[in-house]
matplotlib code that plots the C-alpha trace (Angstrom):
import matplotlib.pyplot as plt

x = [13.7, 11.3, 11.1, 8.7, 8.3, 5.8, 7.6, 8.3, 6.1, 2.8, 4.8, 4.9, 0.9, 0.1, 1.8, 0.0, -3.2, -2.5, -1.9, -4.4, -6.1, -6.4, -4.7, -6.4, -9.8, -7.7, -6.6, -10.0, -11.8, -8.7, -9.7, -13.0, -12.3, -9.9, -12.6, -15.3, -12.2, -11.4, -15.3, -15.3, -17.0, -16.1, -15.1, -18.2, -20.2, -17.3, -15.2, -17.9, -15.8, -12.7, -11.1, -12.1, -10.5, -7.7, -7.4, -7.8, -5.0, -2.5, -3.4, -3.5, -1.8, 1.6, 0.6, -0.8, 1.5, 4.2, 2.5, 1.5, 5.4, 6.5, 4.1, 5.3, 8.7, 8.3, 6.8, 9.1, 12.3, 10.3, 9.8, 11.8, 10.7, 7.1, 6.9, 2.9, 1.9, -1.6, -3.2, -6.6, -6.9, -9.4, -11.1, -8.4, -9.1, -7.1, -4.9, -2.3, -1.6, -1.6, 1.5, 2.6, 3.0, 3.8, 7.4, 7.0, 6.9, 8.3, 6.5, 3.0, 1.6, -2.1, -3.9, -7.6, -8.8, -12.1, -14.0, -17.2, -16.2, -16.2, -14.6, -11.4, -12.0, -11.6, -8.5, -6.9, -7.4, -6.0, -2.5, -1.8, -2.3, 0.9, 2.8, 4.8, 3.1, -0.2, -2.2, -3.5, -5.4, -8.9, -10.3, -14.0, -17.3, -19.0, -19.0, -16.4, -18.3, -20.5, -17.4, -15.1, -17.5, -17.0, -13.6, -11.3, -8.5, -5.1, -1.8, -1.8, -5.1, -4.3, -7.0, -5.8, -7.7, -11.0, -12.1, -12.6, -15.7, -17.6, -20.0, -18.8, -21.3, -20.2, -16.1, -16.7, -18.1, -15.4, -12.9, -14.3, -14.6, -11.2, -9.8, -11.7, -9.6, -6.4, -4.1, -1.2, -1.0, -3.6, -2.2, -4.8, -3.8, -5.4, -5.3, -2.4, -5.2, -6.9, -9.6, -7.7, -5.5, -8.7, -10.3, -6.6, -6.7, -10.3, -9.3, -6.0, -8.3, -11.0, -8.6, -6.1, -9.1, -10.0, -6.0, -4.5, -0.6, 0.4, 3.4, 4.2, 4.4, 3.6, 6.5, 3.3, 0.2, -1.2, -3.2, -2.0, 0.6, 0.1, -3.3, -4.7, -3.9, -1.5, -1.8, 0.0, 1.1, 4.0, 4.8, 6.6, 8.1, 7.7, 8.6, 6.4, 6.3, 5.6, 2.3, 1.3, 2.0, 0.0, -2.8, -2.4, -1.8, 1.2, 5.0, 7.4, 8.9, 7.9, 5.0, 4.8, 1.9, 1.1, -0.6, -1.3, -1.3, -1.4, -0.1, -1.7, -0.4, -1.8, 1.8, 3.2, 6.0, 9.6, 10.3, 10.0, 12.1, 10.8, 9.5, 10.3, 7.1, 8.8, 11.6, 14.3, 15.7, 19.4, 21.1, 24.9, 24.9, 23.0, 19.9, 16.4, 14.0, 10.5, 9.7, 7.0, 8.6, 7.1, 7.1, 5.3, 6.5, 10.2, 12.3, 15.7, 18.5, 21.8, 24.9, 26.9, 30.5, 28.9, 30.4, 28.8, 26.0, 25.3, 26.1, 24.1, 20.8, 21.7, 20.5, 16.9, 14.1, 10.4, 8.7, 12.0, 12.0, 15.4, 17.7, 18.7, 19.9, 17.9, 15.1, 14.0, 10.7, 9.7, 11.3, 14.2, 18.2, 20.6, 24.1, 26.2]
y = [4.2, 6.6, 7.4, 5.6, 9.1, 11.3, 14.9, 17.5, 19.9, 17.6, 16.8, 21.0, 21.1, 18.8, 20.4, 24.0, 22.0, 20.9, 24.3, 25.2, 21.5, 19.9, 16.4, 14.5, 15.4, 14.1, 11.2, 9.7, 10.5, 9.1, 6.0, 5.9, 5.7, 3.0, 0.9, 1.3, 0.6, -2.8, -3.3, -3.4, -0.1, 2.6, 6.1, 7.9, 7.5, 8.3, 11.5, 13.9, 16.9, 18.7, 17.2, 13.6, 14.2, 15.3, 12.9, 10.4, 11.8, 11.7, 8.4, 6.7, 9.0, 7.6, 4.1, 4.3, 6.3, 4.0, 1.0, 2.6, 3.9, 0.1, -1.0, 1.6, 0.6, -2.8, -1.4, 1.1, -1.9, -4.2, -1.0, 1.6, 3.1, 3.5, 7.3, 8.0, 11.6, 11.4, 10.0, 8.7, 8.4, 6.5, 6.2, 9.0, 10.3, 12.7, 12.3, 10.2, 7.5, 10.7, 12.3, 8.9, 8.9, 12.8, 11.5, 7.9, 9.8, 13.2, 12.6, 12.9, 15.9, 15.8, 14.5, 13.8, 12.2, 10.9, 10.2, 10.7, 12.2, 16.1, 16.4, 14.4, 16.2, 19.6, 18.5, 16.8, 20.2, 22.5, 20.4, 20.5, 24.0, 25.0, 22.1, 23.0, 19.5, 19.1, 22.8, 22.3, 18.6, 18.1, 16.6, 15.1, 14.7, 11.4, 7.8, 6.2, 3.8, 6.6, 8.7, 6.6, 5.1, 9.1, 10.0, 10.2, 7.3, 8.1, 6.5, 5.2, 4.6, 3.9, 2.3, 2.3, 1.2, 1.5, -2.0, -3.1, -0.1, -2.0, -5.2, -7.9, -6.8, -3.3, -3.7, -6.2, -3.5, -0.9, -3.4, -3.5, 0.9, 1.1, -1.1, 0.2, 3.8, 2.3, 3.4, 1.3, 0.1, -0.1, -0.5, -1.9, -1.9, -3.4, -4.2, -7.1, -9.2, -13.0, -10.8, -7.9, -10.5, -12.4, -9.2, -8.8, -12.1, -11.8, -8.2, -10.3, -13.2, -10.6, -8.9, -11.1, -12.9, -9.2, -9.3, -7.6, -9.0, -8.9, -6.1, -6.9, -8.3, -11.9, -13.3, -14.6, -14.2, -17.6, -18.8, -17.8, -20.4, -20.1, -22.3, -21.3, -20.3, -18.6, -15.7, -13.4, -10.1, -7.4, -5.4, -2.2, -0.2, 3.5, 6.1, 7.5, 11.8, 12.9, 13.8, 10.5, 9.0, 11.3, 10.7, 7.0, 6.6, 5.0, 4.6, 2.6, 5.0, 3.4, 0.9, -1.7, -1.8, -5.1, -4.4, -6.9, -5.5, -6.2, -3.7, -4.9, -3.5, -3.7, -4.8, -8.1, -8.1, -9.5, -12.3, -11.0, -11.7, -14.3, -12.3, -13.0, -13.7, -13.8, -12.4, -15.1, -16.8, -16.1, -19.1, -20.4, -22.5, -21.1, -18.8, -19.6, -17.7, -18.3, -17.5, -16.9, -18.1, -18.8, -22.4, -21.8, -21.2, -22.1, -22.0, -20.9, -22.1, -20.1, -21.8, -19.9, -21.5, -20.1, -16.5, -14.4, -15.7, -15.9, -11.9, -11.5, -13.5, -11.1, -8.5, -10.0, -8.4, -9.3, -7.8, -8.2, -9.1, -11.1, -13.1, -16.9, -20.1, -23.2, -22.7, -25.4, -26.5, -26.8, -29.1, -30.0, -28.5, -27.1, -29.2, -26.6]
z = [-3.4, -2.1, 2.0, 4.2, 5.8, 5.5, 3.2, 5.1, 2.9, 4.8, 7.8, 8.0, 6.8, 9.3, 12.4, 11.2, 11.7, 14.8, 16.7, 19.0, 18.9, 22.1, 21.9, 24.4, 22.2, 18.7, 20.9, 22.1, 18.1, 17.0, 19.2, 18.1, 14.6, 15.0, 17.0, 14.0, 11.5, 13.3, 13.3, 9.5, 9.1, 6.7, 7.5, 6.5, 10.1, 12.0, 10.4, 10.4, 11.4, 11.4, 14.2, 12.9, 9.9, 11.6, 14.4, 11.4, 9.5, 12.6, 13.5, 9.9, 7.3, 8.6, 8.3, 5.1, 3.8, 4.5, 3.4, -0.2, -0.7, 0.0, -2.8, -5.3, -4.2, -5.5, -8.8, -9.5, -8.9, -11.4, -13.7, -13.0, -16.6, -15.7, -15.4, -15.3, -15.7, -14.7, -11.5, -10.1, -6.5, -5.6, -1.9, -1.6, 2.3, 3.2, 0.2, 1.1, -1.7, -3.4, -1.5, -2.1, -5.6, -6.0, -4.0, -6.1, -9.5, -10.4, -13.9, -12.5, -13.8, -13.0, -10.2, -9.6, -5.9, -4.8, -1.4, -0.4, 2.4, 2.9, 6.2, 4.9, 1.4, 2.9, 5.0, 2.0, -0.1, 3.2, 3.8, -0.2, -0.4, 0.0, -1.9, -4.8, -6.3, -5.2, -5.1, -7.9, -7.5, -8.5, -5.6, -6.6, -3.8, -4.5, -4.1, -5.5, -8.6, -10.1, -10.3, -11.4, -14.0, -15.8, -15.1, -17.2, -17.7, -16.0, -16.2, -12.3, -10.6, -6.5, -4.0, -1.1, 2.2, 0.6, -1.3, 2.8, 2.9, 0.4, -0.3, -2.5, -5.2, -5.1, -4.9, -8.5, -10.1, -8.6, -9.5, -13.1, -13.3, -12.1, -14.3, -17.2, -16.6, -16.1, -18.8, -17.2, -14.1, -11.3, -7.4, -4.8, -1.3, 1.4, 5.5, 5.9, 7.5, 5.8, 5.0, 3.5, 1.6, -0.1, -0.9, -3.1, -4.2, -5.5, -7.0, -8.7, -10.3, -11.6, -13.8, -14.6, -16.0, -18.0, -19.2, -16.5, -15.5, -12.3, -12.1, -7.8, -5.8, -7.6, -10.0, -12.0, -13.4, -11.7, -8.8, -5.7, -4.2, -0.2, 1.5, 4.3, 7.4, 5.3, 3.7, 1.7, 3.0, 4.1, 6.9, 6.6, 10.1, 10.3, 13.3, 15.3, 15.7, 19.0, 17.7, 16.1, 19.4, 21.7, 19.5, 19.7, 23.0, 22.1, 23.8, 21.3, 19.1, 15.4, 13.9, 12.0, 9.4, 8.3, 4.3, 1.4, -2.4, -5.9, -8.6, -11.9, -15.8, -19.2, -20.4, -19.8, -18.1, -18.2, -15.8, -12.1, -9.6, -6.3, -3.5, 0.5, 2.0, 5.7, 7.3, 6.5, 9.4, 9.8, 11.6, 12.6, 9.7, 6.9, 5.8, 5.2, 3.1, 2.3, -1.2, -3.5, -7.0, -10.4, -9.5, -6.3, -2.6, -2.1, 0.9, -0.1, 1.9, 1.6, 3.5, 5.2, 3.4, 0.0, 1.4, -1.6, -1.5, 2.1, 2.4, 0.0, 1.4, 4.9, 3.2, 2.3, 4.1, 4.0, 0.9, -1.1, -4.5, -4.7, -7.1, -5.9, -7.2, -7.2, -4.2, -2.6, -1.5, 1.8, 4.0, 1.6, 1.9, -0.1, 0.0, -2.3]

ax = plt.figure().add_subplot(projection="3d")
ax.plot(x, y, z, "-o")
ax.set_aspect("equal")
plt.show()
């Protein structure tokens, strides 16, 4: 399993960056991208400069970091074969799905990122400068359709945080580019908000239609199971540097990022295991676990007097992809 953590090799980048930048002017850009991000808008208006980019990266890379390593997590535990060599990032930033998958995958061998932004291009280029693994990216200038429409195919192609930047129009035809230079397996990831998680959804039904199958976190290539209110999404906790909380104004210690994905493969797979959709509640007498199963959503109750199986169900976090016997649906029991 890879670290939620940013590597020490960026970690070390970053800090460099930081000397000599006042934090109180990283902290209120920092702000104001955030405010325009919760608004809906993209990054282009708003990270104009150096210090945006960087205020950016301190306040986001962490995040997102996190939230793309938890997706390739679940990948790599329903393939742990899948050793891609080649690598499009797409919507890339300042590069961070692309650290991502560097730590993900020692096999990746070649790695090409686009943005359309040049402030967060330039910063992207500066921190992997002096990585062992990523000096020698390709990092593209242009929006992300017309560029993906002519590069060439790659093993793993990553959108991460960007399919929210678009129109509805636009992210089906993006959808349709990306999926057209996916060798393997294409990862979307996405805000863990209703929006974020029908902008998935809609991403999932496109291609499944096209013959993509669903790799993780669904245990099936059909409809999606939950009806609103409910959606379907993850939350992974990461700590906070001393940094990444000056710039976001920000006391506790560590974060939660709330994300939804879908990681979609040319190959069908193997039966996949149900995935935790909450974290289970533990209780006196047993454990119960909502569950996304091939049947549809399932609340597993574990008793405590089935010992094995109980210790086992302890260990279930949100996200997991887990082995049970006989779920039950909502609002029934489980007597043995």
């Amino acid at each position: 399993m890879t670290s939620h953590d940013l590597p020490a090799e960026l970690r070390t980048a970053l800090n460099a960056k930081l000397e000599g930048l006042s934090r109180n002017e990283a902290a209120g850009r920092a702000a104001a991208i955030s405010e325009t991000y919760r608004a809906g808008g993209g990054s282009g208006g708003t990270i104009r400069s150096e210090t945006d980019a960087l205020a950016y990266a301190l306040a986001r890379m962490p995040a997102t970091y996190a939230a793309v390593v938890a997706s390739l997590n679940a990948l790599t535990e329903i393939r742990p074969d899948f050793a891609p060599t080649s690598l499009l990032d797409v919507g890339a930033g300042p590069g961070t799905a692309s650290w991502a998958a560097a730590e993900a995958f020692p096999s990746l061998q070649d790695f090409t990122l686009l943005d359309a932004n040049e402030a967060l291009r330039t910063l992207a280029l500066d921190l992997t400068r002096k990585s062992s693994r990523l000096r020698g990216v390709r990092y593209e200038l242009g929006q992300a359709r017309t560029y993906v429409t002519h590069a060439d195919t790659a093993d793993l192609v990553i959108a991460s945080y960007v399919i929210n930047e678009i129109g509805e129009t636009e992210r089906a035809a993006l959808t349709d580019a990306m999926w057209a230079k996916t060798r393997d397996t294409l990862l979307v990831v996405e805000p863990g908000t209703p929006a974020g998680y029908a902008r998935i959804i809609a991403l999932r039904a496109r291609l499944i239609a096209a013959g993509a199958h669903v790799a993780a976190p669904c245990p099936h290539d059909g409809g999606c199971p939950l009806v609103a209110p409910d959606w379907c999404h993850f939350s992974q906790r990461l700590q906070r540097s001393r940094a990444h909380k000056q710039v976001k104004g920000a006391e506790l210690p560590f974060e939660d990022e709330r994300f939804a994905y879908v990681a979609l493969s040319r190959t069908p797979l193997a039966a996949r295991p149900p995935r935790v959709l909450a974290q289970p509640d533990v209780g006196k007498v047993e454990i119960a676990a909502k569950l996304c199963t091939p049947d549809g959503v399932v609340v597993a109750k574990v008793p405590r007097r089935a010992k094995a199986d109980y210790a086992r169900a302890r260990r279930w976090r949100w996200g997991d992809g887990v082995v049970t016997n006989s779920p039950r649906r909502p609002g029934e029991s489980r007597d043995s």
